[in-house]
C-alpha positions in Angstrom: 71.4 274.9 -14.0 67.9 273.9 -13.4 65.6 276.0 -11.4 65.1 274.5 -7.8 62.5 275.3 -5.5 60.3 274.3 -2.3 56.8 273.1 -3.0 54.7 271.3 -1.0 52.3 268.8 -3.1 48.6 268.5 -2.8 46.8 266.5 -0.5 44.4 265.6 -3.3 41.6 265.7 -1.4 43.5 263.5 0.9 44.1 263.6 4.4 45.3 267.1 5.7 48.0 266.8 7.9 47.6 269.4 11.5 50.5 270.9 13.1 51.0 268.6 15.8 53.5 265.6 14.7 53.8 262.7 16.7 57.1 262.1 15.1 58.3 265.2 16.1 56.7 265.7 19.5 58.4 262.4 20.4 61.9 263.5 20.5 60.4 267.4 22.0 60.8 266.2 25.8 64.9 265.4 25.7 65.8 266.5 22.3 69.5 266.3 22.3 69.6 263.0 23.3 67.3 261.5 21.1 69.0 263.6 18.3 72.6 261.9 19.2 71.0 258.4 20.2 69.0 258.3 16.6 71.9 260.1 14.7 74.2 257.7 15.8 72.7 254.7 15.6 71.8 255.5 12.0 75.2 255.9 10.7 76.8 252.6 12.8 73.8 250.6 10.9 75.2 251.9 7.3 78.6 251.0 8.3 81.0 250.4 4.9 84.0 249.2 6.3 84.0 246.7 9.3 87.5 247.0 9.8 87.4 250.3 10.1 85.6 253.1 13.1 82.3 254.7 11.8 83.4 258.7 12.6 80.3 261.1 13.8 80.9 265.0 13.4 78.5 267.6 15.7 79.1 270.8 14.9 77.7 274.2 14.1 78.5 276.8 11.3 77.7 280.2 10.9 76.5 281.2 7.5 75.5 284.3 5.8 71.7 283.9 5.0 72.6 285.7 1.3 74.5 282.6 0.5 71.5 280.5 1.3 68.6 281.6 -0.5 66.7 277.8 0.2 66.6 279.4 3.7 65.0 282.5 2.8 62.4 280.9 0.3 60.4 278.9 3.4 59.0 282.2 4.3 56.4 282.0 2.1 55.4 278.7 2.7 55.5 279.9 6.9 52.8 282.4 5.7 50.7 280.6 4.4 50.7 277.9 7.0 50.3 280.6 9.7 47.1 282.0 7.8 45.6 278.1 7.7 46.9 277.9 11.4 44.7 281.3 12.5 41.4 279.8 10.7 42.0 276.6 12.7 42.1 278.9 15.9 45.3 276.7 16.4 47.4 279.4 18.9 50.6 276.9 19.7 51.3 276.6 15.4 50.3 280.4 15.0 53.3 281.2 17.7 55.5 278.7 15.8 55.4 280.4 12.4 55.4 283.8 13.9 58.6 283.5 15.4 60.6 280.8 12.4 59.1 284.3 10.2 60.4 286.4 12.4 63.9 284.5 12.8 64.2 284.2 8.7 63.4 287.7 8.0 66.0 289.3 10.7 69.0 287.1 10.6 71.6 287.8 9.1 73.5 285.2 9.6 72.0 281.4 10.2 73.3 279.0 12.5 73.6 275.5 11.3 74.1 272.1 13.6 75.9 270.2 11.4 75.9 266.2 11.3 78.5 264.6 9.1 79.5 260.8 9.1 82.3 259.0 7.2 83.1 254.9 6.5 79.4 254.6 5.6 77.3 253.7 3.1 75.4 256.7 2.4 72.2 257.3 1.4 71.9 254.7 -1.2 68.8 253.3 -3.3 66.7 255.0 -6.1 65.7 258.2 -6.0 62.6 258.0 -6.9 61.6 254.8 -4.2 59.6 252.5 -3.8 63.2 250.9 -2.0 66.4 251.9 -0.5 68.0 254.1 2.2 67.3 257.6 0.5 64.0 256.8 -0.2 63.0 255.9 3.2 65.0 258.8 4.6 63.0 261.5 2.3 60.1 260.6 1.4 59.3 257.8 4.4 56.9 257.7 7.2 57.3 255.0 9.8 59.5 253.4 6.6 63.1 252.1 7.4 65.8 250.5 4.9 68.2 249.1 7.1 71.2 246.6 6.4 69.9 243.6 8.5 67.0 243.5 10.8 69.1 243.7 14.1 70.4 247.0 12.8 70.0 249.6 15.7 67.6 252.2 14.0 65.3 249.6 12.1 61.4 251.4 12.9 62.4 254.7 10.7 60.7 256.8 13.0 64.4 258.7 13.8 64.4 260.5 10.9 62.0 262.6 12.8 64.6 263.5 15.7 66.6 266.5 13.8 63.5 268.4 13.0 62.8 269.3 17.0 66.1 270.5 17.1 64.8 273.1 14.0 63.7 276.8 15.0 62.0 276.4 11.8 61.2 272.2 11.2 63.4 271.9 8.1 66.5 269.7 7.6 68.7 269.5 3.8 70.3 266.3 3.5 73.7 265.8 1.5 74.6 262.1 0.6 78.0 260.9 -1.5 77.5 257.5 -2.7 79.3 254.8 -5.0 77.0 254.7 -8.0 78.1 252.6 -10.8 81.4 252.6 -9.9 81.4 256.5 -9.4 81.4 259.1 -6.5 77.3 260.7 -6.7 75.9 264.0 -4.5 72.5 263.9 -3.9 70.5 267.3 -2.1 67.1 267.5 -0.7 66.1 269.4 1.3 62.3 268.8 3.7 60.0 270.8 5.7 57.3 269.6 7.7 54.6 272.5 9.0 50.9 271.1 7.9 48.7 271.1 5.2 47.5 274.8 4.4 45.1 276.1 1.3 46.8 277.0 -1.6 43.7 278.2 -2.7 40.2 278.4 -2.1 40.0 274.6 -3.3 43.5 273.6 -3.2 45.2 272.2 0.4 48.4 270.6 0.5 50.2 268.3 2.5 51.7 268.9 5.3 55.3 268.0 4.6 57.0 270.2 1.8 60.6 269.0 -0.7 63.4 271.6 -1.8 64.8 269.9 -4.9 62.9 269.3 -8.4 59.3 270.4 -8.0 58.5 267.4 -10.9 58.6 264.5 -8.6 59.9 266.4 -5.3 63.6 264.7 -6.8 66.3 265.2 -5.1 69.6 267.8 -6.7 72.6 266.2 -8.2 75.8 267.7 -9.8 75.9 271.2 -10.3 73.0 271.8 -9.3 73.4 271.2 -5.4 74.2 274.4 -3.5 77.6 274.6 -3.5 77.7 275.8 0.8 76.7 272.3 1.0 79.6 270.8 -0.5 81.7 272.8 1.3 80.6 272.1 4.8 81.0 268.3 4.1 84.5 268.5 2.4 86.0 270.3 5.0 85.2 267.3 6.9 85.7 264.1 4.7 85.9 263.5 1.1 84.5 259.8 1.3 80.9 258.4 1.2 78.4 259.2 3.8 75.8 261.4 4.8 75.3 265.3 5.9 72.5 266.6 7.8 72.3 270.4 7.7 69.9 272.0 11.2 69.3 275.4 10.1 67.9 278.0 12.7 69.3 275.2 15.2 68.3 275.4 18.8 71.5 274.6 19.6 74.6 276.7 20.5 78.5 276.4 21.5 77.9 276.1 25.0 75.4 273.0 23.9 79.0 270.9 23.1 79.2 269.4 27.1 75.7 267.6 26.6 76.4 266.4 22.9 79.6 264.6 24.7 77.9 263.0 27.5 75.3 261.9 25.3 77.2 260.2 23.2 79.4 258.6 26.1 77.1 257.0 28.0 74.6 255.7 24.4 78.1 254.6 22.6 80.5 253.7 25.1 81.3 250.3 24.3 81.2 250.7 20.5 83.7 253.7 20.8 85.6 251.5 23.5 85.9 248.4 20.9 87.2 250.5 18.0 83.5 250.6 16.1 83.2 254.7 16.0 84.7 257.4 17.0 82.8 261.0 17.4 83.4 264.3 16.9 82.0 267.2 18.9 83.3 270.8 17.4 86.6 271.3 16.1 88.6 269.7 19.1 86.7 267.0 20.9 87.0 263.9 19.9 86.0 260.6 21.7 87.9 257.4 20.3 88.9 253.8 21.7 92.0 255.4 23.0 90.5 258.2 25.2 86.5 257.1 26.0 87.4 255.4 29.6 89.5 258.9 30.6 86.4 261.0 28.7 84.0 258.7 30.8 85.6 259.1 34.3 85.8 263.0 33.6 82.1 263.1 32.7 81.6 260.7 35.5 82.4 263.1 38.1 80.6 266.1 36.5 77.3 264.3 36.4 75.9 266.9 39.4 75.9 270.0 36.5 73.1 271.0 34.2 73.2 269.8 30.8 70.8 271.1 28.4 67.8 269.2 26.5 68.9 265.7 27.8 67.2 262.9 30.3 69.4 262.7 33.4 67.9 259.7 34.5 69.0 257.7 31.6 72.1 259.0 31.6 72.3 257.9 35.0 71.5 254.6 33.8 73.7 254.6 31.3 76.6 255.8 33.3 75.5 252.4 35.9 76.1 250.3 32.9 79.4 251.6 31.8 81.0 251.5 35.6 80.4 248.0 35.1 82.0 247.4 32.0 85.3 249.3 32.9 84.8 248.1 36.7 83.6 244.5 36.4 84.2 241.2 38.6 83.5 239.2 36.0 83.2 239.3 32.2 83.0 236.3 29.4 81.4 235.7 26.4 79.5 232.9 24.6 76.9 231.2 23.1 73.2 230.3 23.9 72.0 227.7 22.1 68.9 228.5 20.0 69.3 232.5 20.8 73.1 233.9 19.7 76.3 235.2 20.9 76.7 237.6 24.4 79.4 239.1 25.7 78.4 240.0 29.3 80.5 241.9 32.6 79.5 241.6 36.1 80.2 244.3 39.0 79.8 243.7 42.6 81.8 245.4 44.9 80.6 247.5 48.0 79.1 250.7 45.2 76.7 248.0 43.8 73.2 248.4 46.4 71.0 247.1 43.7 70.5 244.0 41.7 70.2 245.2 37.7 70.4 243.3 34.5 71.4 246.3 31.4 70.6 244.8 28.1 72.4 246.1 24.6 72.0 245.0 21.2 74.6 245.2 18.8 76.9 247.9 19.1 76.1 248.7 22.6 74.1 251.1 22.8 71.6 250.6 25.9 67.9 249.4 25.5 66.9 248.7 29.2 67.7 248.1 32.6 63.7 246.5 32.9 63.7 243.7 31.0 61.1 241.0 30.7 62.0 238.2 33.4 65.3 240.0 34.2 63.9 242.6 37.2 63.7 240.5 40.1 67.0 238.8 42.3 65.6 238.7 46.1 68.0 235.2 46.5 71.3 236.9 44.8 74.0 239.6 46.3 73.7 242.8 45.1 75.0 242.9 41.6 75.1 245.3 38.2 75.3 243.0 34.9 75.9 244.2 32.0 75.2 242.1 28.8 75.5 243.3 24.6 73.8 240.8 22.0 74.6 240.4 18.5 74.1 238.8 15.8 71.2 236.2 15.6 70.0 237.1 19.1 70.2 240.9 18.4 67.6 240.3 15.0 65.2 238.6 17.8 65.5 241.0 20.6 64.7 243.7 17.3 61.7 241.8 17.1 60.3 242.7 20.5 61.5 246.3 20.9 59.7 249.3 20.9 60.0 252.3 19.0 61.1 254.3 21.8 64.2 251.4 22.0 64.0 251.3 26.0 62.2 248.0 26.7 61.2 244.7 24.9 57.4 243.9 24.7 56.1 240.3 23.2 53.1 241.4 22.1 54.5 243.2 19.1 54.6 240.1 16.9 51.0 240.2 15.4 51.8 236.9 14.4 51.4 234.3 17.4 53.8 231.3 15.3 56.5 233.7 15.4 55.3 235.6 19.0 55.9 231.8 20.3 59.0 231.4 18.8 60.2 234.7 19.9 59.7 234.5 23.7 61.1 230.7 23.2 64.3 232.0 22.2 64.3 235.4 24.5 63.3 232.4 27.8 66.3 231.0 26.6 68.6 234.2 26.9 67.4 235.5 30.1 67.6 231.5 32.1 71.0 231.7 31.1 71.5 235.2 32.6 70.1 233.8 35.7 72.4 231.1 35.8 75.3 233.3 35.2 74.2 235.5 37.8 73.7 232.7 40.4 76.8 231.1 39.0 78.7 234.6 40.4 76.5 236.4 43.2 74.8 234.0 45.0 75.2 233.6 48.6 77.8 231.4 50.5 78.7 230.2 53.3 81.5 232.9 54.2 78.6 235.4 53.6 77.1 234.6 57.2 77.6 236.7 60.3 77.9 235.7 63.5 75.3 238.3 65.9 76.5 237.8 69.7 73.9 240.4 70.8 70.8 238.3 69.9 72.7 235.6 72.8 69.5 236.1 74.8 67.3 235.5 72.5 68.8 232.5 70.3 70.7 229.6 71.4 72.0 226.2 70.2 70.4 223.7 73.2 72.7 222.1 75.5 73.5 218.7 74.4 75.2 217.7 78.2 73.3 215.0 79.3 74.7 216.1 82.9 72.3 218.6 83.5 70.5 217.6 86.7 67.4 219.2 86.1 67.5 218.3 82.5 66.7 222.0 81.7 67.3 223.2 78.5 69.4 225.8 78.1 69.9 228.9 75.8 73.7 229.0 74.1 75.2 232.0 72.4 74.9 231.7 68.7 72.5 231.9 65.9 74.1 232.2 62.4 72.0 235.0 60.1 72.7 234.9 56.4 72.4 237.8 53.6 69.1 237.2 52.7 66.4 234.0 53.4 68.0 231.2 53.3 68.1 227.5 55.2 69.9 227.4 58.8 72.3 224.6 59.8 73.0 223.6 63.2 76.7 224.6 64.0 78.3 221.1 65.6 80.0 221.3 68.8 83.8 219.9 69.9 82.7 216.7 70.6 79.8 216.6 67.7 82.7 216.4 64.5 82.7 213.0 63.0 86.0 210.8 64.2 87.5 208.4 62.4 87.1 204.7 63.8 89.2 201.9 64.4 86.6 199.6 62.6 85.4 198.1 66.3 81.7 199.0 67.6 82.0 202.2 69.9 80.0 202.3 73.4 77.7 204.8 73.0 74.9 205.9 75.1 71.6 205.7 73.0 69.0 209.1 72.2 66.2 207.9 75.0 63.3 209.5 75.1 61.8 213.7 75.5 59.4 214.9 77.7 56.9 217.3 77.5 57.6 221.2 79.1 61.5 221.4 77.2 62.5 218.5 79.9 64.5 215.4 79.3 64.1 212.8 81.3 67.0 211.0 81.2 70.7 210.7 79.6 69.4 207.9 77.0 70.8 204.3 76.3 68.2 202.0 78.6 65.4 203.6 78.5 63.0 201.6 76.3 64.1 203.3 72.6 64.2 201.0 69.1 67.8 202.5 69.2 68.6 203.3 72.5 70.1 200.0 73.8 71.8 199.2 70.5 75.8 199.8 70.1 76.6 202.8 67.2 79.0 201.8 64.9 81.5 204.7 63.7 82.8 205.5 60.7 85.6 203.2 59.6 89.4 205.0 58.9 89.6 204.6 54.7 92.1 201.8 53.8 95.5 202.8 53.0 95.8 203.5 49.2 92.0 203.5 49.1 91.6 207.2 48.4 93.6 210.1 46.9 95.5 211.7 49.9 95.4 215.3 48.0 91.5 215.9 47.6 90.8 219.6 48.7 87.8 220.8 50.0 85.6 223.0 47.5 84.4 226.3 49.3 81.5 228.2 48.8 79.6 225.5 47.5 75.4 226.2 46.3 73.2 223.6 45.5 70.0 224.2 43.5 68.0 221.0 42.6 66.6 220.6 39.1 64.1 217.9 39.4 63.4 215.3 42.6 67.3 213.7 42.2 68.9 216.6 40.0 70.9 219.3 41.3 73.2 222.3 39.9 76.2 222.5 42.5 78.1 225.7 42.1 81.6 225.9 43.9 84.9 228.2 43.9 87.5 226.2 41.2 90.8 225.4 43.7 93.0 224.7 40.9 93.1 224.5 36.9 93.0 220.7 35.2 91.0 217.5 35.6 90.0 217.1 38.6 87.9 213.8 40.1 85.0 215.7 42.6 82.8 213.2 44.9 80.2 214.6 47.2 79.0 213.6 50.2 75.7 214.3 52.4 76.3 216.8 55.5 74.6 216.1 58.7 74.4 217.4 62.1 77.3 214.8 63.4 78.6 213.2 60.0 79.0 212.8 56.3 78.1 210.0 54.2 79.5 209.6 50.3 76.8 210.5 47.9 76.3 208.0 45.3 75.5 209.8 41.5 74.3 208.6 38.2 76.2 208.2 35.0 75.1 206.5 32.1 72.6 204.2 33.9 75.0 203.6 36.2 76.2 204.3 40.1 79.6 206.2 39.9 80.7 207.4 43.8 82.6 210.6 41.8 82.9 212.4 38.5 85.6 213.9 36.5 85.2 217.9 35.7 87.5 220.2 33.9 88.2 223.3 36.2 89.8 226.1 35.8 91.1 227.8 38.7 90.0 230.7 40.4 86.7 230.8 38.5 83.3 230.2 39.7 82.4 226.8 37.6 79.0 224.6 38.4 78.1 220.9 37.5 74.6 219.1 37.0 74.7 216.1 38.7 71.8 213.6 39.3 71.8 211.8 42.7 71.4 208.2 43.1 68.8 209.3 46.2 65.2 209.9 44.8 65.1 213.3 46.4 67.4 216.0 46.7 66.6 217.0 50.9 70.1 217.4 51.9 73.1 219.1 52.6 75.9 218.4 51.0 79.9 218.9 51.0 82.1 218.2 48.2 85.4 217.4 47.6 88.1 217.9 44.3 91.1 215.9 43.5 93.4 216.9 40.8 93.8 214.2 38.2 97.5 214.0 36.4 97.3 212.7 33.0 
């Protein structure tokens, strides 16, 4: 057995590395989460077996520190840190070392958090770099070997999360791989404390290797510590990867928060049979159980769970409510950007309007996305949407390292910058048309306020009145939000059908100033007044379809001067023939479309019922300044 030791190699009159890592500090504020979030994520991206859950284990062993001499052999390397640390009047680092000293020396036993995963990869790759998973894992900073470049964890700067869970910064890492056909352990363990003088003329780096001093090489066969092998095979016998916390921060009663964590990062991969996750020797969160797990956790939200950020949890929690909860869901394609699958909740819980974006396996990025923040013209909503594929390696492109937001100014290169916010435009229009496809406002959304009677009124239309006073009525019509008022017709306002002779009618004379009206119209001098209206003539027997049905909750929004979306309620499922006609104060009139150069009075549309559908039309009108109403008729082949 060859000798193995820690050594930490010199700086060569390098840079010296302080106490202080950014890395590490990172992940200080809410370390569990990060630890679970980056953990996670790491061991979905290595995935072997597609057909087959990714299975996470958290959980902590107790182990006599005689049995664990690699333990025992950082005190030296503490000391001399601490001694660089005192010259360096650096307080914060000298109570650090004092107390992961203090810890080593008078345990006897030495608490372990440890992180096992199965169906993966492992840490494959040579061992000696430049390339490859173990490589980057070891002996990288800011370096990442990842499967594709949508995979979750892709910036390398994770690695760093297990060490601030570390009373003493030092992880050992256990892979079994396929090499050559053949089951291979690799061991390593890694400090990282700072640079400190090995002698007078001597300082080293900062970041120190148990394994091989020649090289800093990893262990393999029998000479890997043989707890090592045990922890892992008492929890799977395949390929994958062991991280070993010793001196953890964490302790039994630290289970709870592991749990939520992982529930509200991994809820939908767990929910779609992609992982499952392990949390001591009984808990276990699987396809079968994670909506129960999530409702339980749900409703204990109010308690205190330890080293994790509420808020995002919160958020989190927002996100998964609408996945199990939704009005809504589908999937599809967007040209030029990728697959989605996307839910949408709205129900009387939902008070805000919020777009949650995931990439791959679900696990949330942001609920503050670029262009996806503001809704002033929509119901309140929660929308839910998870990217993959060729989408997810361009939304990869614009996160940040933190993986809570997206950020276009990360591409150095300006080609590809373009390119990227081309195809992100592209996602998020078709968000908002999804969303205005499903919570916009409609008609039955207005409310009728009898109290403002005083205030508001339609004007009387009785030409009667002998003063010819105008008078206050007793309805004004408020909608949701801002939109356009229209004037509600009266009894003897609603179109009648004609019996194709001219109709005696009074013409619209003329107003005076001071809300008079100075007479009842029809002689007074007028280009209309003393001309006979025509009505609208009855429709010829045969003429027209005698099933059409009206289309409710119809939405217009133009798309050019003579181009229009029109978004409606489906009535039925099948072809249907849909014409659409202008909507004014007294009357409609057909509304003539293009199609194909040419003037078509309807168009045929395949519904499907009960769903919220939409059409592009472009009017034969050179502007788009009316109301309109529209009308479906069911087409049997």
């Amino acid at each position: 057995m060859s000798k193995a030791k820690w050594y930490f190699p010199d700086s060569g009159g390098g840079l010296a590395a302080g106490f202080n890592d950014s890395g590490i500090d990172t992940f200080k504020g809410h370390r569990l989460s990060s630890l679970v979030r980056e953990i996670v994520q790491n061991s979905l991206d290595a995935s072997r077996m597609s057909t087959e859950p990714v299975t996470v284990s958290f959980n902590i062993a107790s182990l006599d520190k005689r049995e664990i001499p690699e333990v025992s052999e950082l005190e030296e390397h503490l000391t001399q840190a601490k001694a660089t640390a005192k010259k360096q009047n650096l307080d914060p680092a000298v109570d650090f070392y004092d107390q992961a000293i203090k810890l080593i020396k008078n345990q006897e036993k030495i608490n372990f958090l440890c992180i096992h995963d199965s169906n993966t990869t492992g840490l494959t790759g040579p061992i000696s770099g430049p390339n490859g998973a173990w490589f980057a894992l070891t002996k990288g900073a800011g370096l990442s070997q990842k499967t594709s470049a949508s995979s979750l964890g892709s910036f390398g700067h994770g690695s760093k999360a297990p060490f601030a869970n570390s009373n003493v910064r030092t992880l050992f890492y256990l892979t079994k791989i396929e090499h050559n056909n053949q089951n291979q352990y690799r061991f390593q363990g890694k400090s990282i404390l700072q640079s400190y003088n090995r002698s007078e003329n001597v300082m080293t780096q900062g970041t120190g290797f148990y394994g091989m001093q020649d090289g800093c090489l990893p262990l393999v066969g029998l000479d890997i510590p043989q707890w090592a092998i045990n922890l892992r095979e008492k929890f799977s016998h395949s390929t994958g990867t062991s991280i070993f916390v010793p001196h953890t921060i964490f302790e039994l009663s630290s289970y709870p928060s592991i749990v939520i964590t992982a529930i509200a990062n991994f809820f939908y991969a767990i929910r779609k049979g992609s992982l499952i996750v392990k949390i001591g020797e009984e808990e276990e969160l699987n396809a079968q159980n994670i909506e129960q797990k999530y409702k339980y956790y749900k409703n204990k939200m109010h308690e205190e769970f330890n080293e994790v950020d509420k808020v995002y949890l919160v958020e989190c929690f927002e996100a998964i409510e609408t996945v199990v909860n939704c009005t809504h869901k589908g999937e599809q394609q967007i040209p030029k950007f990728g697959r989605i699958d996307w839910y949408i909740r709205m129900n009387e819980d939902v008070e805000t309007r919020s777009v949650a974006i995931a990439r791959e396996n679900g696990m949330l990025i942001t609920r503050s996305a670029p262009s996806l923040q503001r809704f002033p013209s929509l119901k309140p909503f929660d929308f839910f949407v998870c990217v993959t594929g060729d989408g997810s390696e361009t939304l990869k492109t614009l996160e940040n390292p933190e993986h809570n937001n997206f950020a276009f100014d990360r591409i150095d290169n300006l080609e590809k910058r373009k390119e990227a916010k081309k195809k992100y435009d592209a996602f998020a229009n078709e968000i908002r048309e999804l969303l205005k496809r499903y919570a916009e406002y409609s008609s039955s959304d207005r409310v009728t306020v009898d109290e403002l009677q005083d205030l508001f009124s339609e004007i009387s239309e009785n030409p009667e009145d002998g003063d010819g006073t105008m008078e206050r009525g007793t309805q004004i019509q408020i909608a949701n939000g801002s939109y356009s008022f229209k004037q509600k017709p009266t009894a003897s306002d609603k179109p009648k059908s004609g019996d194709e002779n001219p109709d005696e009618i009074d013409g619209r004379g003329l107003r005076g100033g001071n809300r008079k009206r100075k007479g009842k119209g029809g002689k007074i001098p007028d280009p209309d007044g003393g001309k006979k209206i025509i009505g609208p003539s009855a429709p010829k027997p045969g003429a027209l379809p005698k099933d059409y049905l009206q289309l409710n909750n119809l939405r217009m929004r133009t798309s050019g001067k003579n181009q229009a979306y029109i978004y409606f309620d489906s009535p039925f499922t099948g072809l249907a023939s849909i014409r659409f006609k202008k909507s004014g104060e007294i009357g409609t009139e057909p509304i003539n479309l293009i199609v194909n150069d040419k003037q078509v009075a309807a168009i045929d549309v395949e519904l499907v019922g009960g769903q919220r559908e939409y059409v592009l039309v472009t009017f034969a009108d050179k502007t788009v300044d009316f109301a309109i109403e529209a009308e479906a008729h069911e087409i049997n082949n």
